[in-house]
N, CA, C and O of each residue as an XYZ file, in Angstrom:
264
protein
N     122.691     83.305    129.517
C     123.566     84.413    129.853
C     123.097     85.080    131.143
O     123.958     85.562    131.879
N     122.155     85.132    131.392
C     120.991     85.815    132.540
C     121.846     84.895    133.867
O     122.371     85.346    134.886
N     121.761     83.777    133.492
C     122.004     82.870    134.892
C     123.608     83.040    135.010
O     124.139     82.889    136.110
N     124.056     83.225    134.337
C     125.759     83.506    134.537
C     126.235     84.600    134.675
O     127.409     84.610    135.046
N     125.480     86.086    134.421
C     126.061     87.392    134.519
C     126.137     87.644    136.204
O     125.336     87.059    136.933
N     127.059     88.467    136.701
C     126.542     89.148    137.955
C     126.302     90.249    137.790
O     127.140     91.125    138.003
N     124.951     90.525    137.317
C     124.350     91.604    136.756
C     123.269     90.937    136.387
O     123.232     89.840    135.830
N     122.138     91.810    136.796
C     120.552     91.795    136.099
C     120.603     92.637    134.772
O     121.423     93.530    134.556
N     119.620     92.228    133.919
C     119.609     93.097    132.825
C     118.520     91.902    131.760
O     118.545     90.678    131.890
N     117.597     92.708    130.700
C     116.997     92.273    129.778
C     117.620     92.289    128.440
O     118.657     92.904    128.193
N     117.015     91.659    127.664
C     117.108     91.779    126.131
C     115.968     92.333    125.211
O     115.053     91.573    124.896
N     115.989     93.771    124.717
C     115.541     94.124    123.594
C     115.601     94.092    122.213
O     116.277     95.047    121.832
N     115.323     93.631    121.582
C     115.441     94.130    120.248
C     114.723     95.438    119.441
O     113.598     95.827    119.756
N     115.412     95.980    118.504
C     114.939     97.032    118.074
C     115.490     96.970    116.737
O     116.611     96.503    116.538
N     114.404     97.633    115.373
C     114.206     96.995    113.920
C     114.483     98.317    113.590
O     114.448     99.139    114.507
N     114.758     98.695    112.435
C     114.788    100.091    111.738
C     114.281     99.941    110.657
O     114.930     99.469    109.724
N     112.742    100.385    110.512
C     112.331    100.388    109.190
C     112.911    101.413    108.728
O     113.262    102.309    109.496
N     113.212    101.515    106.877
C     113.865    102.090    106.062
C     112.991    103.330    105.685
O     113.325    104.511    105.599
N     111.702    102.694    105.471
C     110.813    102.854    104.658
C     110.315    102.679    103.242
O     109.655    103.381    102.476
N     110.969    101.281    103.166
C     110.487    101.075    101.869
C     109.385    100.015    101.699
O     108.988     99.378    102.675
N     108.916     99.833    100.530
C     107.756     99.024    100.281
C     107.778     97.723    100.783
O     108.888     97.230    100.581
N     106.751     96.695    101.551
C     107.107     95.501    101.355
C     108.260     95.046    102.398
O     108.965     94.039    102.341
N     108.248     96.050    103.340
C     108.752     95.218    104.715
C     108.257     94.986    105.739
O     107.774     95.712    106.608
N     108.404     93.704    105.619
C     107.946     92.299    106.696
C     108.947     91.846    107.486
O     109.940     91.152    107.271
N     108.305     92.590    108.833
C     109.113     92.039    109.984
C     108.520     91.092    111.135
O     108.839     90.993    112.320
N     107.357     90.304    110.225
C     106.421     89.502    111.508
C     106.956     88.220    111.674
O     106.323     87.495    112.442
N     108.388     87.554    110.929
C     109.337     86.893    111.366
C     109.912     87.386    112.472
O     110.186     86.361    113.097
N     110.428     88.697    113.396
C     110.991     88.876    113.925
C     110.356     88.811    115.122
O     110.751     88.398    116.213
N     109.131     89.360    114.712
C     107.832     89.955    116.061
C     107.700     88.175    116.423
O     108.016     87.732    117.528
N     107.344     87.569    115.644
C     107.257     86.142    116.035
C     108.316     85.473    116.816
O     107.890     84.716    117.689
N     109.417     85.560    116.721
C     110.894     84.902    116.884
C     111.039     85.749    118.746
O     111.457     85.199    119.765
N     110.498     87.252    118.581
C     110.798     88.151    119.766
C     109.636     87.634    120.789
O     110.033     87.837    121.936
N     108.796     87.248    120.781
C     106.962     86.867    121.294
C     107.379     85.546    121.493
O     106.858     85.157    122.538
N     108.243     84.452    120.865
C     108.468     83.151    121.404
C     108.877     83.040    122.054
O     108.519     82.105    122.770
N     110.749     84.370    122.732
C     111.156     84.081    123.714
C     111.235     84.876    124.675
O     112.278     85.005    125.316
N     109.736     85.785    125.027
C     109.847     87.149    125.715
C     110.501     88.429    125.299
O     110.948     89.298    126.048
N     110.493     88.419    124.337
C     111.943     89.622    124.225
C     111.165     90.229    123.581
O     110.513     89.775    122.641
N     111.123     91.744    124.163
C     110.922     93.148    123.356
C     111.318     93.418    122.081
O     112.420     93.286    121.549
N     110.254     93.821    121.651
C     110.380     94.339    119.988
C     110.188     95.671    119.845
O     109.123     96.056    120.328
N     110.820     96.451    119.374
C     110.393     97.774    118.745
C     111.123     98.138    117.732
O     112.348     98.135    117.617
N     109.827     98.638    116.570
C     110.137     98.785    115.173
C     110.062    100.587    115.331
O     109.259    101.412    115.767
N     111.285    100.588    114.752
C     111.284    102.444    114.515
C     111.162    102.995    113.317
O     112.144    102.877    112.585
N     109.871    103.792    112.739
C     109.991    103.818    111.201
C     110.824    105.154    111.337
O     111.019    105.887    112.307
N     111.327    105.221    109.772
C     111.933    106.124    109.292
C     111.361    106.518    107.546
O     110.336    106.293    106.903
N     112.892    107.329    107.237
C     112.070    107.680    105.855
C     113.159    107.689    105.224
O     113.240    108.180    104.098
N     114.155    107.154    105.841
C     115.800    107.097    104.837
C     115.368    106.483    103.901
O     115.113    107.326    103.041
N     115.088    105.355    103.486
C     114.799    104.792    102.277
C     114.762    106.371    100.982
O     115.553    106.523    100.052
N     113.719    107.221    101.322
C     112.902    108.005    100.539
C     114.471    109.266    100.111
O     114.970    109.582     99.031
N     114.780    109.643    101.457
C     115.499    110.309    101.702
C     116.936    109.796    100.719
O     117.411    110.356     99.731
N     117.350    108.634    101.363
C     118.957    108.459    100.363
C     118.146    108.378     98.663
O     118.986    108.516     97.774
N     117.231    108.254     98.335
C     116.967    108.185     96.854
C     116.692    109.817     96.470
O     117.109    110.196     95.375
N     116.179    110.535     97.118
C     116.435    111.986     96.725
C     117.648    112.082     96.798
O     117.996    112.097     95.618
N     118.574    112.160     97.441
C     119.544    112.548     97.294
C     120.653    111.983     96.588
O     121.549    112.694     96.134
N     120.634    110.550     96.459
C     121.561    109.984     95.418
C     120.972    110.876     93.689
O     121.680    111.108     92.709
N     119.657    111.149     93.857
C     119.362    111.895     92.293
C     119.860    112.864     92.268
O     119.636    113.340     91.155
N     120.620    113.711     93.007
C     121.116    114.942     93.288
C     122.771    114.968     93.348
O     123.588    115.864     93.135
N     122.884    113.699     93.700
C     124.311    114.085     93.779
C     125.124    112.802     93.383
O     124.879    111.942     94.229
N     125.739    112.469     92.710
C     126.541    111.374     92.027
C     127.205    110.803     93.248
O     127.630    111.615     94.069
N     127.385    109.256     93.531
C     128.211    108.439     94.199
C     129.684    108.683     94.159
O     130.624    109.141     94.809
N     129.313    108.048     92.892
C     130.768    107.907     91.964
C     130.981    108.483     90.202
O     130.402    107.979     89.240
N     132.147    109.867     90.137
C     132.158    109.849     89.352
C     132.972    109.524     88.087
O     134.048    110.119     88.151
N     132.878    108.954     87.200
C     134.840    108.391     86.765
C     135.261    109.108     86.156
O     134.711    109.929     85.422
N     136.807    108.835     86.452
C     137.734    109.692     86.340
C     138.973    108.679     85.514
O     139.512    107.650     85.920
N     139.151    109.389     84.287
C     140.545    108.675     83.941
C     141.989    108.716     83.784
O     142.412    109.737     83.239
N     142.845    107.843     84.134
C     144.325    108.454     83.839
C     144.812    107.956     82.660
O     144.589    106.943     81.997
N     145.615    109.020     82.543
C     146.007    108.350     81.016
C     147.515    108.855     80.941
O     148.208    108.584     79.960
């Protein structure tokens, strides 16, 4: 794509950790390091965050017609 744009420009990638347990992103870091390309992982805390708050407040609540 580089050799065909008329335009300079790179490729980044960028990950959004959730924050939950048990994420492995050294498939990506690997895959990004094979073909030059920038990696940056941004943690967060949504994971933590949407589970407080789904305990607080119902998705879905049912409702029937009759």
């Amino acid at each position: 794509m580089q050799q065909h744009a008329p335009f300079k420009f790179e490729f980044e990638a960028c990950t959004i950790n959730y924050g939950m347990e048990d994420e492995n992103y050294s498939y990506l870091r690997d895959h990004c390091q094979e073909h030059n390309i920038k990696h940056t992982i941004y943690n967060t805390n949504i994971y933590k965050v949407a589970n407080e708050t789904l305990e607080k407040t119902p998705l879905f609540v049912p409702t029937f017609l009759e």
